[in-house]
C-alpha positions as a Markdown table, in Angstrom:
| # | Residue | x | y | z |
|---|---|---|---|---|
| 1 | Unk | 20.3 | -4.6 | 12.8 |
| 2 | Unk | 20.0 | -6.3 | 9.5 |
| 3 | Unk | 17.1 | -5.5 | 8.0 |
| 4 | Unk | 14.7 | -9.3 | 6.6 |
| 5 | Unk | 14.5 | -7.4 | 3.0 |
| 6 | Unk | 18.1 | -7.1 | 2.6 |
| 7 | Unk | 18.9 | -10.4 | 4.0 |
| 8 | Unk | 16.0 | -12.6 | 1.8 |
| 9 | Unk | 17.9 | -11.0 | -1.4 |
| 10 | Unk | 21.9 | -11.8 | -0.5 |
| 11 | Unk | 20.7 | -15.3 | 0.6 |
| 12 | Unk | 18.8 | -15.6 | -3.0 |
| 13 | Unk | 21.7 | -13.9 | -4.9 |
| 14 | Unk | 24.0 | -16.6 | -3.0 |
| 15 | Unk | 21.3 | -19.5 | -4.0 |
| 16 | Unk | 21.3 | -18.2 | -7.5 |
| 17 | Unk | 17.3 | -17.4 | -6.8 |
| 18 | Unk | 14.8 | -15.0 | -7.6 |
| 19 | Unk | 12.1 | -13.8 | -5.3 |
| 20 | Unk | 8.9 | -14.6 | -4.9 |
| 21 | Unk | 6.3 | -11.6 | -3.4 |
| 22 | Unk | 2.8 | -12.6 | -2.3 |
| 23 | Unk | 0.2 | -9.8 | -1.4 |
| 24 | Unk | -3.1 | -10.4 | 0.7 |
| 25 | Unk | -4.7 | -8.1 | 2.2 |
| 26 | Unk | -4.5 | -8.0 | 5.7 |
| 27 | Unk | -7.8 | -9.3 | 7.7 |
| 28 | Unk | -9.0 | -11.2 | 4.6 |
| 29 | Unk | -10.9 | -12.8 | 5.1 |
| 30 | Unk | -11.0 | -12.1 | 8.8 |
| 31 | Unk | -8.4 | -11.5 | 11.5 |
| 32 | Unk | -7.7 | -15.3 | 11.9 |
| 33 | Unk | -7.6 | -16.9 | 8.5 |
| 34 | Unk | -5.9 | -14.5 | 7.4 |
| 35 | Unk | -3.1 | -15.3 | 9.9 |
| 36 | Unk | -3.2 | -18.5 | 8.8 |
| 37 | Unk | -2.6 | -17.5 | 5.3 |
| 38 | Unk | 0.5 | -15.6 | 5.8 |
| 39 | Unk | 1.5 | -18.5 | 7.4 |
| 40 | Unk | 1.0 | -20.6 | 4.7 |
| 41 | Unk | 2.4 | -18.5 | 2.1 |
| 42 | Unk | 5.9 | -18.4 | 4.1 |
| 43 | Unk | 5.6 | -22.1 | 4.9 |
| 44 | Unk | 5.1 | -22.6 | 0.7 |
| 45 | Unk | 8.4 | -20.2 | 0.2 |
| 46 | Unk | 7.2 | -17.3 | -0.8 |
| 47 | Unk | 10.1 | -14.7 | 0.4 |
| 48 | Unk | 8.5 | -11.7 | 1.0 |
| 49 | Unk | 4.9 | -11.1 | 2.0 |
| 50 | Unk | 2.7 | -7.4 | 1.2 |
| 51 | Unk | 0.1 | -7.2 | 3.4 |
| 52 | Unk | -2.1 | -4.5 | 2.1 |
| 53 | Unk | -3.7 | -2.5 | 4.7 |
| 54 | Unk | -7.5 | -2.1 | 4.1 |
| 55 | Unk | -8.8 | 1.7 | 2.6 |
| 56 | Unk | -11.8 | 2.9 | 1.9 |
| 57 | Unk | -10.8 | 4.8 | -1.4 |
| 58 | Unk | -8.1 | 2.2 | -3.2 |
| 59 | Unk | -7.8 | 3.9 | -6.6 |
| 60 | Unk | -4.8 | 2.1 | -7.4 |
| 61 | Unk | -6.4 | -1.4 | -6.5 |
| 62 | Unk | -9.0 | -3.3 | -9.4 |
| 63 | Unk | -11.9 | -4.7 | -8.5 |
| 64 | Unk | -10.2 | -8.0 | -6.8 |
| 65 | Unk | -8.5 | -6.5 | -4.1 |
| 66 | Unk | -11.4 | -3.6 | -3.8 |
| 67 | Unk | -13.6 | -5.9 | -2.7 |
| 68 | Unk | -10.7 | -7.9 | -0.4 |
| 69 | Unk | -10.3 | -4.5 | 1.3 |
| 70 | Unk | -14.1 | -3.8 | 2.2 |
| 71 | Unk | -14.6 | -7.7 | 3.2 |
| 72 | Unk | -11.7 | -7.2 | 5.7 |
| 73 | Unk | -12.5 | -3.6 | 6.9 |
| 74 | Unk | -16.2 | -5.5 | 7.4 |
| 75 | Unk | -14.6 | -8.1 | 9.5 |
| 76 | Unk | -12.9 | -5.3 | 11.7 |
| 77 | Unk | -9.7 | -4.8 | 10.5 |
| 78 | Unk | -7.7 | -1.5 | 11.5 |
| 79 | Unk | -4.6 | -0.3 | 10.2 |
| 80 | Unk | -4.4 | -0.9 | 14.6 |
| 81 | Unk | -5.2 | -4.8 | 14.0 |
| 82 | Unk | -2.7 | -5.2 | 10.8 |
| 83 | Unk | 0.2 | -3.7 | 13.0 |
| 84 | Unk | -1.1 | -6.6 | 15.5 |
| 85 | Unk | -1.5 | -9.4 | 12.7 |
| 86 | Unk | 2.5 | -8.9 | 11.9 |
| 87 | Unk | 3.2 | -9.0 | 15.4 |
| 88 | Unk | 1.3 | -12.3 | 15.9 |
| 89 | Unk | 2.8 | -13.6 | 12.7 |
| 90 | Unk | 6.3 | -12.8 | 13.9 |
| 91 | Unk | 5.4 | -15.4 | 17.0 |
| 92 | Unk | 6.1 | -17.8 | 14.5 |
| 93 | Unk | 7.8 | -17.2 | 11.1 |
| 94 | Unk | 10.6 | -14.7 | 9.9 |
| 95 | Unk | 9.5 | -13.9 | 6.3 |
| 96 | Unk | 10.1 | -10.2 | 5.4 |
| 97 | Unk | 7.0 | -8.0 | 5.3 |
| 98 | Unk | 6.3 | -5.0 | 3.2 |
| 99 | Unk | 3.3 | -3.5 | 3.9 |
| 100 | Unk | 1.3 | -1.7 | 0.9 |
| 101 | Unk | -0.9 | 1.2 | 1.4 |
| 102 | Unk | -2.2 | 4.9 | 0.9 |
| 103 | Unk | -1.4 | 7.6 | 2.7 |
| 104 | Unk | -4.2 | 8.4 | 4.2 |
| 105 | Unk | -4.9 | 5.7 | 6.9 |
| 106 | Unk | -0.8 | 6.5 | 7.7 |
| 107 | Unk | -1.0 | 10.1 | 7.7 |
| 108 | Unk | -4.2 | 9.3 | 10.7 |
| 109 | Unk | -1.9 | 7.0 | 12.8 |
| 110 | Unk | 1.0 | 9.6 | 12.7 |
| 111 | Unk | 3.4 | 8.8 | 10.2 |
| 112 | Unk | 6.5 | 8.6 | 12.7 |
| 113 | Unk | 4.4 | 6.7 | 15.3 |
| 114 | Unk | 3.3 | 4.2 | 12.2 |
| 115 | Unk | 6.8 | 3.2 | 11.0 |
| 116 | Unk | 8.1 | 3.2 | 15.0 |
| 117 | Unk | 5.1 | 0.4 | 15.9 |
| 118 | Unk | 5.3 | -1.3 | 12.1 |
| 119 | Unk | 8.9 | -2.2 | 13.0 |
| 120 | Unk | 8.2 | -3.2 | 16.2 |
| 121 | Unk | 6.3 | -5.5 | 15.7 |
| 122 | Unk | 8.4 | -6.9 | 12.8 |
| 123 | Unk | 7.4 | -4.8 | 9.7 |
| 124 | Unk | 10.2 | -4.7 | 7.1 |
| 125 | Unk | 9.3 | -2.5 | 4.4 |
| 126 | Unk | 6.1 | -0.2 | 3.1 |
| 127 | Unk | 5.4 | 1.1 | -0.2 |
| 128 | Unk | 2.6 | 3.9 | 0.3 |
| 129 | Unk | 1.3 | 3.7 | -3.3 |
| 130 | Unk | 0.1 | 8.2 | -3.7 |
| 131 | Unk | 3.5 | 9.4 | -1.7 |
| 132 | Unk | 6.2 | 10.8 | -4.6 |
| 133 | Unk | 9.3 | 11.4 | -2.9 |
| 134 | Unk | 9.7 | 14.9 | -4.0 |
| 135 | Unk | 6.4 | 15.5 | -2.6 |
| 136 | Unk | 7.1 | 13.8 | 0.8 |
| 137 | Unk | 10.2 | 16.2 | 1.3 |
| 138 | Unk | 8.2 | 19.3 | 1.2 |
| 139 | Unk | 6.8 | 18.4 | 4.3 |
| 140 | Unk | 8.6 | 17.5 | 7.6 |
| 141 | Unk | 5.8 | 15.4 | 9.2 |
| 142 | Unk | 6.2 | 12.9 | 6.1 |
| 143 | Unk | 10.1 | 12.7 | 6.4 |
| 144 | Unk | 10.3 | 11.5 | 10.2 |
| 145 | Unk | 9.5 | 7.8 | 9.0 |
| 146 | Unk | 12.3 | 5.4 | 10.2 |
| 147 | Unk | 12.6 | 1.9 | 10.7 |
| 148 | Unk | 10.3 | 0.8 | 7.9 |
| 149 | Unk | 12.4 | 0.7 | 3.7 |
| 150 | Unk | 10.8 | 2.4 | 1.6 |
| 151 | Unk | 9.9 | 0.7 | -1.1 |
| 152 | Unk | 9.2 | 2.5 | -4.8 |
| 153 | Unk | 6.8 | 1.9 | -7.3 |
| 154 | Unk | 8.3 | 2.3 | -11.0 |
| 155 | Unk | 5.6 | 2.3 | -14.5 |
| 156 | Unk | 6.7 | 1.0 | -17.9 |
| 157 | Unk | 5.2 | 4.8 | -18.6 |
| 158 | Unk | 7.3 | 6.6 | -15.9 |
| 159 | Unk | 9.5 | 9.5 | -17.8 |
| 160 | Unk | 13.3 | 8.8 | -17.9 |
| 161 | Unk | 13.9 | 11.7 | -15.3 |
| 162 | Unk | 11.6 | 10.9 | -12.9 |
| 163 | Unk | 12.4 | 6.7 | -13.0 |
| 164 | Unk | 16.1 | 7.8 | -12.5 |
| 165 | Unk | 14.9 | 9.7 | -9.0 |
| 166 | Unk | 12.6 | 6.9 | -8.2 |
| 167 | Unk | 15.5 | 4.4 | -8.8 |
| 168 | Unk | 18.2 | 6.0 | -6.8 |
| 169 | Unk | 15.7 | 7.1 | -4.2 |
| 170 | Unk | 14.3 | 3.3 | -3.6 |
| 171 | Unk | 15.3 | 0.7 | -0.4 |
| 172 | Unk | 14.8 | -2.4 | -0.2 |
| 173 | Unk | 13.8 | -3.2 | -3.8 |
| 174 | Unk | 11.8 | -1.6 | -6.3 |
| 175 | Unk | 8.1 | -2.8 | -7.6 |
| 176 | Unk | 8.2 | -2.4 | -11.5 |
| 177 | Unk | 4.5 | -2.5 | -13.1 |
| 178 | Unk | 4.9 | -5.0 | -15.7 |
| 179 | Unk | 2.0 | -2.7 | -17.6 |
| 180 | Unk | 0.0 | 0.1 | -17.0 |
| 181 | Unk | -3.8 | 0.4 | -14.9 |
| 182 | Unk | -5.1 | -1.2 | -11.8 |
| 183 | Unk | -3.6 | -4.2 | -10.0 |
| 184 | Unk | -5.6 | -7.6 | -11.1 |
| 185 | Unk | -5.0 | -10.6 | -13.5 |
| 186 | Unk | -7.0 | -9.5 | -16.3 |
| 187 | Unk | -4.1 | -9.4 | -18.4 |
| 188 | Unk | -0.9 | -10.8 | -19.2 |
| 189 | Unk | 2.9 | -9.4 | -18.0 |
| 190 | Unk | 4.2 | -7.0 | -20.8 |
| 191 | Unk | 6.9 | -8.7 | -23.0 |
| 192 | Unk | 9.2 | -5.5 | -22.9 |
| 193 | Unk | 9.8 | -6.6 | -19.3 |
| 194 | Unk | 13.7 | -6.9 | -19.3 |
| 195 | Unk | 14.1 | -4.0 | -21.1 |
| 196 | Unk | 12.1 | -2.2 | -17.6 |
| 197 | Unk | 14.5 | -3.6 | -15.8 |
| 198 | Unk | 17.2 | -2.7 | -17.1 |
| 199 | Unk | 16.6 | 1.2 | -17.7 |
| 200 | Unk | 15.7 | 0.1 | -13.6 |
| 201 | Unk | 18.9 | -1.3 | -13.1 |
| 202 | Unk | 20.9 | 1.8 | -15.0 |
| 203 | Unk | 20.4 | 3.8 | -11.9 |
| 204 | Unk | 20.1 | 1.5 | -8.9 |
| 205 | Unk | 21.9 | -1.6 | -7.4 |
| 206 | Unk | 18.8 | -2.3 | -5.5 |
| 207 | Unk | 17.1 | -5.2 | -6.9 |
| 208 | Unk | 14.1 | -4.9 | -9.2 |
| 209 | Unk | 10.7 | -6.9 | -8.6 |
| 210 | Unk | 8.2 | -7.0 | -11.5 |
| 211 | Unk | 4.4 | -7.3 | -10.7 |
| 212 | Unk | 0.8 | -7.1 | -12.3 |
| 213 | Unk | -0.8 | -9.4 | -14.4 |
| 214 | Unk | 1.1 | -12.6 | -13.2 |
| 215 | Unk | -1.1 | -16.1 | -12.5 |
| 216 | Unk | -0.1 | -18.5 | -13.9 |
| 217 | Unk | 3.9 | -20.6 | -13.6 |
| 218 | Unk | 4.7 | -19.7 | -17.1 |
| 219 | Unk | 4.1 | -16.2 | -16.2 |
| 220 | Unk | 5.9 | -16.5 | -13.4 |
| 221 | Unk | 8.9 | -18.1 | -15.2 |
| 222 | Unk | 9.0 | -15.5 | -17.7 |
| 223 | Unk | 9.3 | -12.6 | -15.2 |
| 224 | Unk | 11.4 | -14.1 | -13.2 |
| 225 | Unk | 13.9 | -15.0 | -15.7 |
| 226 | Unk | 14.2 | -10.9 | -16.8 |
| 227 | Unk | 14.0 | -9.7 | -12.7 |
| 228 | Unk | 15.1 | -10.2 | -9.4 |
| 229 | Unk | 11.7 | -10.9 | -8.6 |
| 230 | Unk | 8.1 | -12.2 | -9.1 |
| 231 | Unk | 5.0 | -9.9 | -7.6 |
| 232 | Unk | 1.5 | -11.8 | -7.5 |
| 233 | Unk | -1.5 | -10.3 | -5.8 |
| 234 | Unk | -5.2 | -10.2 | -7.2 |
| 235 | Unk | -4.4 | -13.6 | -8.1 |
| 236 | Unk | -3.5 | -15.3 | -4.8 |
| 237 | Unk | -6.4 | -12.3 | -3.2 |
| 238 | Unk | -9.0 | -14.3 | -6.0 |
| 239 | Unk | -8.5 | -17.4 | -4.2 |
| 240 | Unk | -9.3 | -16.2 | -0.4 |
| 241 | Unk | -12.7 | -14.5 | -2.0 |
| 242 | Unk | -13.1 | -18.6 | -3.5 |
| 243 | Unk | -12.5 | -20.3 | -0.8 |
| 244 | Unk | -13.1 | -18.4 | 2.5 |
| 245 | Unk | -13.5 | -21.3 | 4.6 |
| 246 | Unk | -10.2 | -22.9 | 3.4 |
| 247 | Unk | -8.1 | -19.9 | 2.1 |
| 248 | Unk | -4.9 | -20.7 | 3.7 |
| 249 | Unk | -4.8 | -24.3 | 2.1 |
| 250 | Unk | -5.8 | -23.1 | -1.5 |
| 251 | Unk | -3.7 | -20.5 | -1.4 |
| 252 | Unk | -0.6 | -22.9 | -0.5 |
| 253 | Unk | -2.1 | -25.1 | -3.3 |
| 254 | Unk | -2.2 | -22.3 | -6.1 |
| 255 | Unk | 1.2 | -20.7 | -5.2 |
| 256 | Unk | 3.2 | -23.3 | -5.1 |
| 257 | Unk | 4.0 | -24.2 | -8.9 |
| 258 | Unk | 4.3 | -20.1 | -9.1 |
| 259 | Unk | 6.9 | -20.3 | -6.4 |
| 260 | Unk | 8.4 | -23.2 | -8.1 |
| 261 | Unk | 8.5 | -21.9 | -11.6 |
| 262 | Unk | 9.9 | -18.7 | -9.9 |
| 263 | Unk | 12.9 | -20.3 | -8.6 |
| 264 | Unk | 13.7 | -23.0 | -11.7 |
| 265 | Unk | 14.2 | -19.7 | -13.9 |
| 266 | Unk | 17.8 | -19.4 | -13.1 |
């Protein structure tokens, strides 16, 4: 079975496109709207959604999508009630999904019975952000995982030896940190981008998505034009925690010229 990841990136290569990732997290701002968000983000063309499933300890995550994982664990959400979100937004809408998360909520589901019920109910991908690959072959419970790509996460400070394992190790594509620190907006893409990606593409034919930092269309633009892909998050996540009542129609409304200037790069 073809696998939505694989298929979003030969239909863009055919289009002459580059891809647009959106991450929320998942049951922000509640089970419902945030439904209806995913929704909207596919309906706007985003081609892959990360749903970031809600932790209590995200050291990898600034301040924006902190406080988007404790409003959604508030509202009830479960790592449980994401597997159920993706299966209610597969009812409707075939966007690839990469979900985005720590070990530790994984490691307490079971990590095989995790990816089994991901992919059921129509998961694509998962990138667990404090799993290194060599570390994840020393122990048998953590290399039983099917169904879901693994997707890896590649620095502008990751050593030349350890990007080429990370590379050739990757599925699906691999998420390239524009800079260094936490996620968030607070400051713009590097401009050494394209030379990232291609040490990145020295080692890999899988295609290479560049994140952090990215909220505006000219920011946009100018990743795209270096990558295979575009990565915002805190920024789409900012306007959920702005407009609760209406997050699926302002986040439509702010993605779209990013989605646009993503695909005019080519």
């Amino acid at each position: 079975m073809s696998n939505r990841i694989d298929s979003t990136f030969v239909r863009l290569r055919q289009n002459n496109q580059k891809a647009f990732v959106a991450y929320v997290a998942a049951g922000d701002p509640n089970f419902e709207a945030c439904l209806e968000v995913i929704k909207s983000l596919a309906d706007a063309g985003a081609d892959i959604i990360e749903l970031g499933l809600p932790f209590s300890d995200p050291l990898a995550d600034g301040i924006v999508n902190q406080m988007a994982a404790e409003r959604a664990i508030k509202a009830g959400m479960t790592t449980h009630r994401a597997i159920e979100l993706i299966r209610r937004f597969r009812e409707t809408h075939e966007t690839a999904i990469v979900l985005f998360t720590y070990l530790n909520p994984i490691f307490t589901y079971g990590f095989e019975a995790f990816h089994h019920d991901a992919a059921a109910a129509g998961a694509d991908g998962i990138l667990l952000l404090d799993l290194p690959p060599e570390e994840a072959a020393l122990n048998e419970d953590l290399m039983v995982g099917a169904g879901l790509k693994h997707i890896r996460l590649i620095a502008p400070t990751t050593p030349p030896a350890r990007l080429k394992l990370l590379a050739e190790s990757a599925d699906g594509f691999i998420y390239a940190l524009s800079r260094t620190g936490v996620t968030g907006a607070h400051g713009a893409p590097s401009a050494n981008i394209a030379e990232l990606v291609a040490s990145i593409k020295a080692h890999t034919e899988v295609p290479v998505c560049v994140g952090f930092g990215i909220s505006t269309p000219e920011q946009a633009a100018m990743v795209a034009s270096a990558a295979d892909g575009v990565i915002v998050g805190s920024a789409i996540v900012k306007q959920v925690e702005l407009h609760p009542a209406d997050a699926a129609q302002a986040v439509r409304d702010f993605t779209a010229p990013l989605i646009a200037a993503t695909k005019a790069s080519c």
